[in-house]
C-alpha positions in Angstrom: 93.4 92.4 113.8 93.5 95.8 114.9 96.5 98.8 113.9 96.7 101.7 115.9 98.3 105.0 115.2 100.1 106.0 118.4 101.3 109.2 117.2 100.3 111.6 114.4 102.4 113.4 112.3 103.0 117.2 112.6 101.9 120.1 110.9 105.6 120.9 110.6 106.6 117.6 108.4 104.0 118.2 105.9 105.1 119.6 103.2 102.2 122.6 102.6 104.4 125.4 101.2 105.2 122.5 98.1 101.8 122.3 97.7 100.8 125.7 97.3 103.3 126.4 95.3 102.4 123.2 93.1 98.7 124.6 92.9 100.2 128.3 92.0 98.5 129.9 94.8 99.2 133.6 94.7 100.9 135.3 97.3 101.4 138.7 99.0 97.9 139.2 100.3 97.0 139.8 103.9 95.6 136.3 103.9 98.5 134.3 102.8 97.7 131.4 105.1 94.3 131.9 105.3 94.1 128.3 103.1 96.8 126.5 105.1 94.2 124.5 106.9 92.4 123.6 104.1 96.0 122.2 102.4 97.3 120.7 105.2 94.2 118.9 105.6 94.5 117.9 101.8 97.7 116.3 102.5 97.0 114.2 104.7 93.7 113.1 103.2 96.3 112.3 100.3 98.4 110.4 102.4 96.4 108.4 104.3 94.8 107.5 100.6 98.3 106.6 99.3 99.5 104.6 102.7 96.4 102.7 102.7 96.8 101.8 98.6 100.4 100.8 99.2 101.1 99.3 103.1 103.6 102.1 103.1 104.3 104.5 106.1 105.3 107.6 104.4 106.3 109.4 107.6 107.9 108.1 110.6 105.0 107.2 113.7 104.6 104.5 116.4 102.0 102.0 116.3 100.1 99.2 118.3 99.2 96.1 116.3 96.8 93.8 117.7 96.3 90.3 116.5 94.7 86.9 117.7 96.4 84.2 115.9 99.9 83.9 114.5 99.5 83.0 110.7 103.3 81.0 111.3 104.4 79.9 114.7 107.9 81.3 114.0 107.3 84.3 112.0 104.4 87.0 111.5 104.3 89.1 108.4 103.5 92.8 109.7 100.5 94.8 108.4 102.9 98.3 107.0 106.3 98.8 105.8 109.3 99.9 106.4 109.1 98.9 109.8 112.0 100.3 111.5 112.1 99.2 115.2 110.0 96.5 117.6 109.5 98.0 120.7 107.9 95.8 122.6 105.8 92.3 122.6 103.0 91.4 124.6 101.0 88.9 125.3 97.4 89.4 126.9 94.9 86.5 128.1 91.2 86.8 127.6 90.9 87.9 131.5 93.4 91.0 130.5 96.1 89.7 132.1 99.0 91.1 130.3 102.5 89.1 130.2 105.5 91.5 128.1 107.8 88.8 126.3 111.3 89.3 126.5 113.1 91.5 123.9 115.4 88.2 123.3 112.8 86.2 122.5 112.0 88.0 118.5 113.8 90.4 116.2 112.7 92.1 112.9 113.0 91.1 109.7 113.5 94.0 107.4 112.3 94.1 104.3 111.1 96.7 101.9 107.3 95.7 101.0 107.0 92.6 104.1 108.8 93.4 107.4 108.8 90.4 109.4 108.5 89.9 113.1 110.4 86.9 113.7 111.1 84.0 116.3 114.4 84.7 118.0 114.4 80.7 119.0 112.0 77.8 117.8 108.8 80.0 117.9 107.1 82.9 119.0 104.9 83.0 122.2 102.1 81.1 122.4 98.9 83.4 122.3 96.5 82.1 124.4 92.9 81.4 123.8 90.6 84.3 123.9 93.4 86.6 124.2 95.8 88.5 121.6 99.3 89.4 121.3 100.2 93.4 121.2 103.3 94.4 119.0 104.1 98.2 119.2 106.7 99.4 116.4 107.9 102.5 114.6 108.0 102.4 111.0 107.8 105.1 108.0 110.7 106.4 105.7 111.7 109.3 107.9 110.4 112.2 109.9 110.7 114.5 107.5 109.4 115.1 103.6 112.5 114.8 102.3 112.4 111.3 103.5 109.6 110.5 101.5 111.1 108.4 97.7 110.1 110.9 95.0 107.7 108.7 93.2 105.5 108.5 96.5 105.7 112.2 97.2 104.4 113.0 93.6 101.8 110.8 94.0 100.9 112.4 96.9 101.5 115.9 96.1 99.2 115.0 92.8 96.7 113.5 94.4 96.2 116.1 97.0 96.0 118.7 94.4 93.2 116.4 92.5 91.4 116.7 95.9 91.9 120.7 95.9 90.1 121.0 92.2 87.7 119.0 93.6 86.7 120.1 97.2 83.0 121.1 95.9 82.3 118.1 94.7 79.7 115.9 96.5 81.4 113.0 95.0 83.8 112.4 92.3 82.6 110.7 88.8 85.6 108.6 88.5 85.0 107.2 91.5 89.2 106.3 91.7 92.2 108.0 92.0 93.8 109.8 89.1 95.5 107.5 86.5 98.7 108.9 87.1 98.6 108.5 90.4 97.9 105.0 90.2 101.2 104.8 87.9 103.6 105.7 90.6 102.3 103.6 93.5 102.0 100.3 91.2 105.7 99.7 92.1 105.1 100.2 95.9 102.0 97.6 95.9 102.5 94.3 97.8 102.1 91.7 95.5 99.1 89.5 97.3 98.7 85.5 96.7 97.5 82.4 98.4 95.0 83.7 100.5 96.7 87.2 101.9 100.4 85.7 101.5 103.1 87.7 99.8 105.8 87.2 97.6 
C-alpha cells in the first residue's frame, strides 16, 4: 500500500504568527520575518509528526491511495481520517491497463477515527492479479487553522515549539515527543486489534 499527497498545504493556512507569538518572539526589528521560514518549517515538521501519531489529516488536501488487495470484499477501511469526499475509483491491471469504476458502484462511510470506502452493491471491484486499485479522496478537518479541534492544534503548536528549543540538537535525549503532547493526541489514536483491525 502506497498514500500519496496530491497537494500540499499553503504557507497561508499555517498558523506562524500563533507560533511566534507562543514562543514570545520580539518584534519591531527590521528583521521581523527574518525567522518565518524557520517556523513555518517547524510547523509542519510538527504536523506531519502529529498526523502520522494519530491517522488524522489536520488540514484539508487530496490524496492517491494505492492498494493490492481488499482486506473485505464489500468494504475497505481507509488509511487517514476525516475523509471527506471519494473522488474517483480505479482499477489498474498488472499491464497498466487502467479501468475507472463507476461513481455508483461505492460510497463513503464516514466516520471520525475509520472512514470507510464501501460497496455500493454486493462488493467492490475485483482487483485483478498483479494489479492494484487507485482511490483518490480529500480528507482533513478544514482548509484553514481554525478548522483544526483545539486539543490537536495545542499539540501541535507545543510540539513545534519543543522543536524550536531544540533546533541545535543533533538528536534529542528523550528520544519521543513531549509528555504533554502525547496527552492530547491519546484521544485521537485509533484503537488497533486483531491484526491492524479497528474498533
Amino acid at each position: 500500500m502506497m498514500l500519496i499527497e496530491q497537494t500540499t498545504v499553503p504557507a497561508n493556512a499555517l498558523p506562524v504568527a500563533q507560533l511566534r507569538d507562543h514562543l514570545r518572539l520580539g518584534t519591531g526589528f527590521a528583521d521581523d520575518g527574518a525567522e518565518n521560514a524557520l517556523l513555518e518549517a517547524l510547523l509542519r515538521a510538527a504536523m506531519a509528526a502529529v498526523e502520522g501519531r494519530t491517522g488524522k489529516v489536520l488540514l484539508s488536501r487530496s490524496f492517491t491511495w494505492q492498494l493490492m488487495a481488499w482486506r473485505d470484499g464489500e468494504r475497505q477501511p481507509l488509511p487517514v481520517a476525516p475523509v471527506n469526499a471519494l473522488n474517483a475509483l480505479r482499477v489498474v491491471d498488472r499491464h497498466g491497463i487502467v479501468a475507472v469504476v463507476d461513481a455508483g458502484a461505492y460510497r463513503l462511510e464516514r466516520d471520525t477515527h475509520r472512514p470507510r470506502l464501501a460497496a455500493d452493491g454486493l462488493t467492490l471491484p475485483t482487483i485483478p492479479y498483479g494489479g492494484q486499485a487507485e482511490v483518490d479522496f480529500d480528507a482533513g478537518f478544514g482548509t484553514q487553522w481554525d478548522a483544526v479541534p483545539e486539543d490537536l492544534a495545542q499539540a501541535v503548536m507545543l510540539l513545534a515549539a519543543h522543536y524550536y528549543e531544540h533546533r541545535s540538537e543533533a538528536a534529542f535525549a528523550e528520544g519521543g515527543m513531549p509528555f504533554g503532547v502525547l496527552a492530547l493526541l491519546e484521544r485521537w489514536r485509533t484503537v488497533r486489534m486483531l491484526g491492524g483491525g479497528a474498533i
